[in-house]
Backbone as JSON Lines, residues from 0, in Angstrom:
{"i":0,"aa":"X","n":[-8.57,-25.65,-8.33],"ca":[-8.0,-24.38,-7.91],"c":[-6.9,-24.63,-6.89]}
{"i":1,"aa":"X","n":[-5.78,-23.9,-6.92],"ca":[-4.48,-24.0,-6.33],"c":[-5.03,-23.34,-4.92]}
{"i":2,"aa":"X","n":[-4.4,-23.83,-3.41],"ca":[-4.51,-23.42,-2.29],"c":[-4.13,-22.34,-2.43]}
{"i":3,"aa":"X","n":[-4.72,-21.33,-1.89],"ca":[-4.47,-20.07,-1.23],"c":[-3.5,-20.42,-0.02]}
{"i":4,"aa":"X","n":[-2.48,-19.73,-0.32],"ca":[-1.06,-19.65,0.58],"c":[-0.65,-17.76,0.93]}
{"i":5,"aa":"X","n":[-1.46,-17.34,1.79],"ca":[-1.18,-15.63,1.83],"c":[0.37,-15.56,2.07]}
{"i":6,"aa":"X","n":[0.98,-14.26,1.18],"ca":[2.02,-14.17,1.17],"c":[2.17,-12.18,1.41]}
{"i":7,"aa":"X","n":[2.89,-11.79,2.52],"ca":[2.97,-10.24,2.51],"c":[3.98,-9.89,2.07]}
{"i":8,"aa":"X","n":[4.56,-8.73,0.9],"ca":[5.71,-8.11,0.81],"c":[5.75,-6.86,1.62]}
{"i":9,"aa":"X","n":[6.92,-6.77,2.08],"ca":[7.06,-4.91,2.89],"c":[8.33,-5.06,2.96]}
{"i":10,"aa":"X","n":[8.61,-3.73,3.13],"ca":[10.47,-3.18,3.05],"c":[10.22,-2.02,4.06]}
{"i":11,"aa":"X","n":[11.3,-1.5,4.0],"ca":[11.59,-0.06,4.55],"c":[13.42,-0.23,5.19]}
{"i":12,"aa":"X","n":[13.34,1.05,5.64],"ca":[14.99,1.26,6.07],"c":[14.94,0.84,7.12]}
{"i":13,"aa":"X","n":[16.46,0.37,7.35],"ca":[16.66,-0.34,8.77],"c":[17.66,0.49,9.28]}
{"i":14,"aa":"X","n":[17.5,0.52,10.65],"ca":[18.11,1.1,11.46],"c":[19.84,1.01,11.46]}
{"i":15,"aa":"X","n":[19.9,-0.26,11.52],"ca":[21.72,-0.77,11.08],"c":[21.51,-1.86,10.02]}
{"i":16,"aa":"X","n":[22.13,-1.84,8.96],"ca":[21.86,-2.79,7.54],"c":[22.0,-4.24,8.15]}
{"i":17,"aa":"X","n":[22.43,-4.93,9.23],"ca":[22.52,-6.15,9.83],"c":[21.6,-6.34,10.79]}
{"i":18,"aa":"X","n":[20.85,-5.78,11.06],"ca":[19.67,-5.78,11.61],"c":[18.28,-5.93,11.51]}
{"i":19,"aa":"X","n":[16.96,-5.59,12.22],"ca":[15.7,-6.15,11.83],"c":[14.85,-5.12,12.26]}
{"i":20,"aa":"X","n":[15.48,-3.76,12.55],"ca":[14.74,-2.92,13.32],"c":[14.67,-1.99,12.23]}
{"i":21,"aa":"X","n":[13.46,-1.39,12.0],"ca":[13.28,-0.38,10.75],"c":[13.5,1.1,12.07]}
{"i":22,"aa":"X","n":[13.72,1.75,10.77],"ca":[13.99,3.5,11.25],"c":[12.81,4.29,11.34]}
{"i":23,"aa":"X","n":[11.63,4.09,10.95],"ca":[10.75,4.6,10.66],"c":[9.5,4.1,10.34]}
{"i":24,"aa":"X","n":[8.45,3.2,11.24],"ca":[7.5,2.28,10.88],"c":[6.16,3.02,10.21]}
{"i":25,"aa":"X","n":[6.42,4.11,10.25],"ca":[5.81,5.05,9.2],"c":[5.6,5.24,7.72]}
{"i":26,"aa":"X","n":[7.06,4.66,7.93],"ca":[7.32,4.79,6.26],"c":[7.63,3.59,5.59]}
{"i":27,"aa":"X","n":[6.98,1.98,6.56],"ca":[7.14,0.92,5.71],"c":[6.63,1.16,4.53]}
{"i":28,"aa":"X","n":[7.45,0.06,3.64],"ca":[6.78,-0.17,2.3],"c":[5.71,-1.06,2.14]}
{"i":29,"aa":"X","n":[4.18,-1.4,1.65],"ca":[3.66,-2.25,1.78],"c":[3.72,-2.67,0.67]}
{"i":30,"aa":"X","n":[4.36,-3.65,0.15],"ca":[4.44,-3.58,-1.6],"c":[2.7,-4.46,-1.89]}
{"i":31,"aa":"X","n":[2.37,-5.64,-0.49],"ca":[0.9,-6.09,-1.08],"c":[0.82,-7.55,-0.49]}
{"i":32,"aa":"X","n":[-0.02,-8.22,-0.93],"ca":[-0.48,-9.74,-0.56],"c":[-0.5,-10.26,-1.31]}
{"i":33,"aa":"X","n":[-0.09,-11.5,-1.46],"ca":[0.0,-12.61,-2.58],"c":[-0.37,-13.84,-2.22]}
{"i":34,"aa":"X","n":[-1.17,-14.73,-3.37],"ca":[-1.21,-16.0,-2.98],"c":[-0.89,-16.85,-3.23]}
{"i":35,"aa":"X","n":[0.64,-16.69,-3.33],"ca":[1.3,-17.71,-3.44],"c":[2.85,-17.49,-3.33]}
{"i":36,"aa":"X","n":[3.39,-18.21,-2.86],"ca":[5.34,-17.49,-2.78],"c":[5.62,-16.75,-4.02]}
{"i":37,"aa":"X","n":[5.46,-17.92,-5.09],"ca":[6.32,-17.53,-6.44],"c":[5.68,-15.9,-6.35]}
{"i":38,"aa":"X","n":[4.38,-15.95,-6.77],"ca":[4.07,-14.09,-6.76],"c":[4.68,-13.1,-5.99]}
{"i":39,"aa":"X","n":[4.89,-13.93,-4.42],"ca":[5.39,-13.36,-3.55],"c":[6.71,-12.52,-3.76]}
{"i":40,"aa":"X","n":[7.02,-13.75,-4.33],"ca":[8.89,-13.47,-4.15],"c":[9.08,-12.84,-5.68]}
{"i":41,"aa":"X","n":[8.22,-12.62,-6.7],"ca":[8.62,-12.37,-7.82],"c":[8.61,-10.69,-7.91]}
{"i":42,"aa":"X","n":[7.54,-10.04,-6.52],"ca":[7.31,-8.88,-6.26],"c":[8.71,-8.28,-5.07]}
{"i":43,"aa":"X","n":[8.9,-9.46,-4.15],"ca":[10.04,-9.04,-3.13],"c":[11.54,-8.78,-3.94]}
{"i":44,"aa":"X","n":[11.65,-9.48,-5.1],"ca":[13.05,-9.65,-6.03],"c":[13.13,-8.32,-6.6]}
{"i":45,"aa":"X","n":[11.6,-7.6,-7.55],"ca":[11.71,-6.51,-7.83],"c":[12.0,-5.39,-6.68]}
{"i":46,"aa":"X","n":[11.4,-5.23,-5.65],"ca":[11.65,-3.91,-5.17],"c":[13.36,-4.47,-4.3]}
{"i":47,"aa":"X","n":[13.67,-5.55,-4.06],"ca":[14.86,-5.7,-3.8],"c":[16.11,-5.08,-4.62]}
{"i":48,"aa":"X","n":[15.78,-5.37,-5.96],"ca":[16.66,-5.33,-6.63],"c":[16.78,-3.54,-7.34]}
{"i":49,"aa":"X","n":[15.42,-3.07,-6.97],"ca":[15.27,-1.7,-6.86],"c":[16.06,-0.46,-6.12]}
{"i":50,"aa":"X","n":[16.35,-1.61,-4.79],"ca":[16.65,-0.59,-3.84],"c":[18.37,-1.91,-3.33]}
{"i":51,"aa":"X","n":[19.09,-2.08,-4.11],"ca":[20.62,-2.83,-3.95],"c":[21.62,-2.01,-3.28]}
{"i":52,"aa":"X","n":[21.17,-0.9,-4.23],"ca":[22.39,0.03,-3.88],"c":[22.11,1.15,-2.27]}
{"i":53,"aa":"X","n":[21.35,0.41,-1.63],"ca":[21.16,1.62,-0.63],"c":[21.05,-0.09,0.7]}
{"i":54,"aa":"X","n":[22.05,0.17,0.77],"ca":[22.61,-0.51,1.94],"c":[21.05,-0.93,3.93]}
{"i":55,"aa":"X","n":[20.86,-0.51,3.59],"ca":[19.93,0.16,4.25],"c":[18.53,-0.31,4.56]}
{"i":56,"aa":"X","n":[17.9,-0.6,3.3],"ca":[16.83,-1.0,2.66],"c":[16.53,-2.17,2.56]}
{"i":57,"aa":"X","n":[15.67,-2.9,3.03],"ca":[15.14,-4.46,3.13],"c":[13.87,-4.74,2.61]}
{"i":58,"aa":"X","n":[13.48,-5.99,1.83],"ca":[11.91,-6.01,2.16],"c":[12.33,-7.57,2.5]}
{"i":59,"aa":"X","n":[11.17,-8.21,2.54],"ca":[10.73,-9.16,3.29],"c":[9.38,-9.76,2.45]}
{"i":60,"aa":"X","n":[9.86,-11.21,2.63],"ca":[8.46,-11.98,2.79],"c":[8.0,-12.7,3.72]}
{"i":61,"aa":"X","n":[6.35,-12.46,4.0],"ca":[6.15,-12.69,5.35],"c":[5.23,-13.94,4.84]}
{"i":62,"aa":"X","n":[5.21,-15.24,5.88],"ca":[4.39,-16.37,5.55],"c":[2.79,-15.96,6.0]}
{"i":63,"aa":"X","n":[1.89,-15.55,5.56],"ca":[0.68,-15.32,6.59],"c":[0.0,-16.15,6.68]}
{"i":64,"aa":"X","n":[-0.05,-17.23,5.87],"ca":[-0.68,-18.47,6.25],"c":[-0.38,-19.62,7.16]}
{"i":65,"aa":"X","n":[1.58,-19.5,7.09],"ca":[1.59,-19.47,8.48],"c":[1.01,-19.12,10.04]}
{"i":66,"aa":"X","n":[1.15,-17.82,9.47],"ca":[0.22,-17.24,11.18],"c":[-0.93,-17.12,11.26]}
{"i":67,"aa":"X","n":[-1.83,-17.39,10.05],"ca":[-3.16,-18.06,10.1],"c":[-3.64,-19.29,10.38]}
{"i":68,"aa":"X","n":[-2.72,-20.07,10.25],"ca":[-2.6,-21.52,10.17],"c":[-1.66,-22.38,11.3]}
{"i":69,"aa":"X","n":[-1.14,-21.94,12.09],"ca":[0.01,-22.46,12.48],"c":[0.33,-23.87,13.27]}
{"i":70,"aa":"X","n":[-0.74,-24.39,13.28],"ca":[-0.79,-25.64,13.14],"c":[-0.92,-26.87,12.1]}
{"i":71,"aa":"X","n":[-1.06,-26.34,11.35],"ca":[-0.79,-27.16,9.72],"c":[0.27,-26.55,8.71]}
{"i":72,"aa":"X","n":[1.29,-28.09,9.03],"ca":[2.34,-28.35,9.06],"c":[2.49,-28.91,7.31]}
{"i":73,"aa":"X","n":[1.49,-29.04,6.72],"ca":[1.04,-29.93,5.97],"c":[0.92,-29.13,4.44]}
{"i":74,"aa":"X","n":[1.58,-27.79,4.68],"ca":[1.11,-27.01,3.67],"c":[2.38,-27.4,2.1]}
{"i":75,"aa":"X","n":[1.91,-27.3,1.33],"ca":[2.9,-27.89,0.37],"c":[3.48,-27.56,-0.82]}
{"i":76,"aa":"X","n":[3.98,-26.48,-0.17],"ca":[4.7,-25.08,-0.15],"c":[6.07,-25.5,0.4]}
{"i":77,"aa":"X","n":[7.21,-25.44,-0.17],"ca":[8.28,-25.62,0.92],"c":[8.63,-24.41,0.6]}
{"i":78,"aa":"X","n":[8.0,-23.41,0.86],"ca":[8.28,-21.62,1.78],"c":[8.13,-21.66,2.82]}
């Protein structure tokens, strides 16, 4: 069985499109948890590519096994 590598998607609007500050932490998107990047990112590409045209709109992938882990360096994943 392949390591469990937690992976979070979320979006929402940002305050200025060059920025990191959402407008509304109310209304993040939680798109979900994944275990593994590829899932990760195969879910972050869709709602990315969902929301192109609105300047505005970000999601994100977050490492959580990183911040579960953050001392093992060792993970072998180059996410």
């Amino acid at each position: 069985m392949a390591q469990q590598l937690l992976h979070l998607v979320f979006g929402g609007r940002l305050v200025h499109p060059d920025g990191t500050e959402f407008a509304d932490l109310e209304a993040l998107d939680i798109v979900g948890i994944y275990p593994n990047y590829t899932e990760a990112a195969r879910a972050w590409r869709g709602k990315a590519q969902a929301s192109v045209d609105d300047a505005h709109m970000r999601y994100y992938v977050v490492h959580l096994h990183r911040l579960l882990d953050p001392d093992n360096h060792d993970h072998p994943e180059g996410h």
